[in-house]
N, C-alpha and C positions, 0 to 999 in steps of 0.2 A: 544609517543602517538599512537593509535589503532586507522584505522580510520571504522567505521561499514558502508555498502553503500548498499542500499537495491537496487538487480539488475532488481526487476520487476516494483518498484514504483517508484525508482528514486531519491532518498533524500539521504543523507548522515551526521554520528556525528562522532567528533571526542571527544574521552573518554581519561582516564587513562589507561597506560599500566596494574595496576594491578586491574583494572575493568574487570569486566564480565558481558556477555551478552549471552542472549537466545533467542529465537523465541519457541512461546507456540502458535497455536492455532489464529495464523495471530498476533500477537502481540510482538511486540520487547522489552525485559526486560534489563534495565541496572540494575546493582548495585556493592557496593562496594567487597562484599564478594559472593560467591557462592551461599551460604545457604539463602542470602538476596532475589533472584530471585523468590523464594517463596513468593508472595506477604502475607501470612500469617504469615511468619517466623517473630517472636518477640523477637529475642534474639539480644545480641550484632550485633554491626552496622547494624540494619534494617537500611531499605530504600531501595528504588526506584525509577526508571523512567519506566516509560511504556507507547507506543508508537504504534501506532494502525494507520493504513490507509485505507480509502476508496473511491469510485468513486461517485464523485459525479452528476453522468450525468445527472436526471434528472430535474437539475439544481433549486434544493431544496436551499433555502434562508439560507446565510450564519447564520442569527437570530435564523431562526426555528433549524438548526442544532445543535447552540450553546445551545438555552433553553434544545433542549432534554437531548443534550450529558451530559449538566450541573444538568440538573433536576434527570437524571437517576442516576451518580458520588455520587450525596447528599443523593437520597432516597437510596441507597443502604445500609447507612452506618448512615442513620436517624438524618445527617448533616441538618441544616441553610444554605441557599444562602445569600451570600453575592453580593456587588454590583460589576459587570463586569467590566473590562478595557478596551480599544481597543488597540490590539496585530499586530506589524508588525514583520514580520525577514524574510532575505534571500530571499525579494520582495514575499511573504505569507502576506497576510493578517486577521486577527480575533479577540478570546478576550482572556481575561486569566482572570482567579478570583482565590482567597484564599479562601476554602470551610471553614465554620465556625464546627468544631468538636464540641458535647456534650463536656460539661466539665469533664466528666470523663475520657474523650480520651486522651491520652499522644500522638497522632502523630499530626503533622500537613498536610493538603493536598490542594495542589493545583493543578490547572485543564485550560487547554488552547487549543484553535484549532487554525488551521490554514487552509487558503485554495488558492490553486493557480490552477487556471484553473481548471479542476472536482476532481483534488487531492484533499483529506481533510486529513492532520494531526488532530487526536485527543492525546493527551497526559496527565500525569498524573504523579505527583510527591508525594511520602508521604516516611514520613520518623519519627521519632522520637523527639518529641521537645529539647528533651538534647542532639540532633544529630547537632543543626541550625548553630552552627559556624563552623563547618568542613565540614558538609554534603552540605549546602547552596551554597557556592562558587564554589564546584565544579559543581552543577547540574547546575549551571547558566551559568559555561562554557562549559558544552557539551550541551548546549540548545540551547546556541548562534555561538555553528560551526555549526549548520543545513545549509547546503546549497543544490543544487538542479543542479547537474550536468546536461550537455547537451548530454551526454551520459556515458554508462557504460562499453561499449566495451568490456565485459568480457563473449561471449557468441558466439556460431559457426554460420555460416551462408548456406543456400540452393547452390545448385551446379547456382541459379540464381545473390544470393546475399543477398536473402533475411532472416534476422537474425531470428534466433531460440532462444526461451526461455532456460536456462539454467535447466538442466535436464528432457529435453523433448524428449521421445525417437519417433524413426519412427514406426509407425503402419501401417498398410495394410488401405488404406482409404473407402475401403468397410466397416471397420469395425464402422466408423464414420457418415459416410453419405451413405444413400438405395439409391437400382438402379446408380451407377453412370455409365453412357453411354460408358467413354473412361478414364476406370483406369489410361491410361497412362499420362493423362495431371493432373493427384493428387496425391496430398500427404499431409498424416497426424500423425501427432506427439501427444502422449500422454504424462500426465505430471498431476500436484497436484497443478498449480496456479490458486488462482483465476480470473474467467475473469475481473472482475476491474482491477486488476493489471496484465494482459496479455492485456487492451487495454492502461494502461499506458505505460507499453512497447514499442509496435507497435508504436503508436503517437510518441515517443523519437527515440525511435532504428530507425525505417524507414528510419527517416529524417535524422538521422546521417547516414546511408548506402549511402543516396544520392537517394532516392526514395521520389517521389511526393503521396501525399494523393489526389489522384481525387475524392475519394469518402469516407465518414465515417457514417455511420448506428451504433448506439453505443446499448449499452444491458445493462439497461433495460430501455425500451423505450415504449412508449402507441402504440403498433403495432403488427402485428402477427409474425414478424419475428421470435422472439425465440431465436436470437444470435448475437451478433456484426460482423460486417461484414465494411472490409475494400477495397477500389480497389487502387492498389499500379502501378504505372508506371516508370521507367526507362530507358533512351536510348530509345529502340523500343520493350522493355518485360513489357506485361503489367501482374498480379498477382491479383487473388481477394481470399481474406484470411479471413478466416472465423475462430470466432473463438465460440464454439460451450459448451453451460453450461452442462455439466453431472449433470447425478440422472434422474429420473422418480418423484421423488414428486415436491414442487415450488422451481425454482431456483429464485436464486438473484443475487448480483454482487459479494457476497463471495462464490457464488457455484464454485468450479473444474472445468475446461473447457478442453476441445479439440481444436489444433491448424490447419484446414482443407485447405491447399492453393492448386488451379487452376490456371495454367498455359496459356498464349497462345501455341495452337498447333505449331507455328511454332519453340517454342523455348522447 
């Protein structure tokens, strides 16, 4: 068995070795075949899993997330709601429902979230109705390896300790933050994850480093901040880690971020 472990969000499934899996566009695809990973592909063994996370900081109602996620799933594909379940796994909490297909549709789809602390898993299975004896068991068992490690430890850390995202390079942190008074006490790493999932990170990895959270500012939040912002202590080094949404037009929690950590001078 393959096991997949998402190193910014934190979850992990364990699959078939002759499965495959993608990442499109924040979105994690399983399937049986290659050519399956194409959610459009309708040829022998369609199907899918697809697997999508988000932050859900500003601590929007498990309800309202489920009606959207669910309402948007249906309307896209000019499906019937059916009625909802209440969904646990892996201490995650939420719902899961079977989307009722037009009868002219030959797939079946079903649709679930989850949510534990500002994680939200959204998910989404569809596959082919003459698919349900084969396809069915197994999606059920890589549904039900989701678990939710206490870290991931597969990623380098600051000459202080403090863990770095996984393909995050060093940048000159003038180039991050104007005016900085004493270069020398910053540094800033560039990289392509979202800040949602750069503060799920931080929250996880920190605490497994052995760093206290004195302080959490999270992004997006009703404030002028502009960025999540962490203050991290250990021993007698204390760190305030900024992490910083890229673009000029509106960001949100899937925008790109910059990683901008400050030092105390004496260290």
């Amino acid at each position: 068995m393959a096991i997949f472990q998402h190193l910014f969000w934190g979850f992990e499934f364990t699959y078939p070795d002759d499965w495959h899996h993608k990442t499109k566009n924040g979105l994690e695809l399983f399937a049986s075949q290659p050519e399956a990973l194409d959610i459009d592909y309708a040829g022998p063994y369609a199907g899918y899993i697809l697997v999508r996370a988000d932050w859900n900081v500003v601590n929007e109602s498990l309800e309202e997330i489920w009606n959207r996620h669910l309402g948007l799933a249906a309307g896209l594909i000019g499906a019937k709601k059916v009625g909802s379940a209440p969904w646990r796994m892996a201490g995650a909490t939420g719902f899961e429902a079977e989307i009722v297909l037009p009868k002219k549709e030959s797939s079946r789809l079903w649709t679930g979230i989850l949510s534990r602390g500002f994680l939200v898993l959204n998910m989404v299975v569809s596959h082919p109705k003459e698919s349900r004896n084969w396809f069915e068991p197994i999606v059920t068992k890589i549904i039900s390896s989701l678990r939710f490690p206490s870290t991931v430890r597969e990623y380098p850390t600051t000459l202080q300790g403090v863990p770095l995202p996984p393909e995050y390079k060093a940048i000159d942190p003038r180039l991050a933050v104007d005016d900085i008074p004493e270069p020398a006490q910053w540094q800033a790493f560039d990289g392509e994850s979202s800040i949602g999932a750069l503060q799920a990170f931080y929250l996880r990895e920190a605490l497994a480093c052995g760093w206290q959270v004195q302080e959490y500012v999270p992004f997006p939040i009703q404030s002028n901040l502009g960025f999540a912002r962490l203050t991290l202590s250990k021993d007698d080094i204390t760190v305030i880690l900024g992490l910083l949404p890229k673009g000029e037009q509106t960001v949100n929690s899937d925008s790109s971020a910059r990683v901008v950590i400050k030092t105390d001078a004496n260290h």
